[in-house]
C-alpha positions as CSV (number, residue, x, y, z in Angstrom):
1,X,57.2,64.0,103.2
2,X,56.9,65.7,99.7
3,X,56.8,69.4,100.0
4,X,53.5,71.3,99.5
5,X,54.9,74.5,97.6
6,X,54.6,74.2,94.1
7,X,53.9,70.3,94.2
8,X,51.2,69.0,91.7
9,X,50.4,67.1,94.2
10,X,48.4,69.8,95.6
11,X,46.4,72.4,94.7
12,X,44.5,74.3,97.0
13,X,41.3,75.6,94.6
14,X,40.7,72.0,93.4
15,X,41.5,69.8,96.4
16,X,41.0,72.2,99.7
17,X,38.5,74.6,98.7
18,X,35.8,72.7,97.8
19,X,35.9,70.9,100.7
20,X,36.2,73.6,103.2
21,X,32.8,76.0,105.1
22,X,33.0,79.4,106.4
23,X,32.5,79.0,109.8
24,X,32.7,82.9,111.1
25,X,36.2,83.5,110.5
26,X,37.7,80.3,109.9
27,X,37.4,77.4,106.6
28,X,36.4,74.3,108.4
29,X,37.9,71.3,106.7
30,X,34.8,69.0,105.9
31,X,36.7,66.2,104.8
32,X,38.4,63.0,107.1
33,X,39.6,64.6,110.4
34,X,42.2,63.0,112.9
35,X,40.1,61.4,115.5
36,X,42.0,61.8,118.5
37,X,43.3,65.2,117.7
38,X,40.1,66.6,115.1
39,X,43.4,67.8,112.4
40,X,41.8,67.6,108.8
41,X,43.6,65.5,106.5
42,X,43.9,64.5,102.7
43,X,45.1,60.8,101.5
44,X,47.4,60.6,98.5
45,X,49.3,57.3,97.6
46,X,53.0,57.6,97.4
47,X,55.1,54.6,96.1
48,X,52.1,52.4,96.3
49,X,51.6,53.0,100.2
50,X,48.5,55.1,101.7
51,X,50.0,58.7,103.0
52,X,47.8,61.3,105.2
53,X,48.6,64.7,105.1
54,X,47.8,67.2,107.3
55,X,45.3,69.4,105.2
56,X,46.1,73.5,107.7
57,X,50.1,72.3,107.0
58,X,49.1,71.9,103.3
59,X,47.6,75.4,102.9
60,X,50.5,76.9,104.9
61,X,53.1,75.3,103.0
62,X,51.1,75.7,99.5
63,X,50.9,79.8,100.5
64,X,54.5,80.1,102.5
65,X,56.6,77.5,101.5
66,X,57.8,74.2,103.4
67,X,59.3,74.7,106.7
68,X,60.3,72.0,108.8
69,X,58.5,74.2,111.7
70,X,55.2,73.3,113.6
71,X,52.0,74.9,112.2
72,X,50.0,76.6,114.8
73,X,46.7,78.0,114.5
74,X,45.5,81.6,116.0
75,X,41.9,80.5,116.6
76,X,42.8,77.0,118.1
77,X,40.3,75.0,115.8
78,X,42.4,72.2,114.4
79,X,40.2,71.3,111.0
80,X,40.4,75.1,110.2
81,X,42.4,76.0,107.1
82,X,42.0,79.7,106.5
83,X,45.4,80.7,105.9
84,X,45.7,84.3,108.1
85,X,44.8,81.9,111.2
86,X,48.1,79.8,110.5
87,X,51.2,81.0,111.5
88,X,54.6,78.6,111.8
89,X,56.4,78.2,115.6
90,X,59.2,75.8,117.0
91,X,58.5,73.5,119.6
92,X,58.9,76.0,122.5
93,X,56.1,78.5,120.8
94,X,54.1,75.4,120.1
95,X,53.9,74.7,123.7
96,X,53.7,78.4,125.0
97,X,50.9,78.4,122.8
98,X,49.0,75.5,124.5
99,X,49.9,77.0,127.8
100,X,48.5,80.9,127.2
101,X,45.3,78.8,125.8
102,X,45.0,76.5,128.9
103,X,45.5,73.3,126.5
104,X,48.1,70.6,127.2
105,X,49.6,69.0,130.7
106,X,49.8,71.9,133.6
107,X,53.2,71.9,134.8
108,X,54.3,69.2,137.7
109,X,51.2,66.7,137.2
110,X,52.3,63.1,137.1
111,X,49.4,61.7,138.1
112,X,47.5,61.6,134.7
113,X,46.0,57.9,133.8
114,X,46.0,57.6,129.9
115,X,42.2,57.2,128.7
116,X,43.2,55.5,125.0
């Protein structure tokens, strides 16, 4: 995946901004959202082929830097891009995360039947 950080490809006052709403404290991403998980996301075509991009790793990576690490969000809203509510974490704070906001699979179930 091309890296967000000084990348034409992105810009975050033309292409994020604009399509963003203060909700309280968070920038709700009004644009195409994942519909299983409700993560924003922004199309660009790369080598000819269609290529979604997560719009909250975007901003991070646009005001941070890449990093190969998840992006977590502090006020669990998955279309919100306001960049003090992103913070990166590896897998293990990823899923601690989940856990301390009773998200996720509690520990020892097997008997979950897949809804898809």
């Amino acid at each position: 995946m091309p890296k967000a950080k000084n990348n034409p490809m992105f810009d975050f006052n033309r292409d994020i901004l604009p399509n963003c709403k203060r909700v309280g404290e968070c920038l709700i991403w009004q644009g195409k959202l994942s519909g299983r998980t409700g993560y924003g996301q922004m199309k660009r075509w790369i080598n000819g082929k269609e290529k979604y991009f997560k719009v909250h790793r975007i901003t991070y990576e646009l005001k941070h830097g890449s990093t190969d690490l998840f992006i977590l969000h502090s006020c669990d809203t998955p279309a919100c891009t306001e960049d003090s509510h992103l913070f990166a974490g590896t897998t293990t704070d990823n899923m601690r995360d989940m856990s301390r906001k009773g998200r996720g699979r509690p520990q020892g179930r097997t008997d979950y039947v897949c809804h898809c």
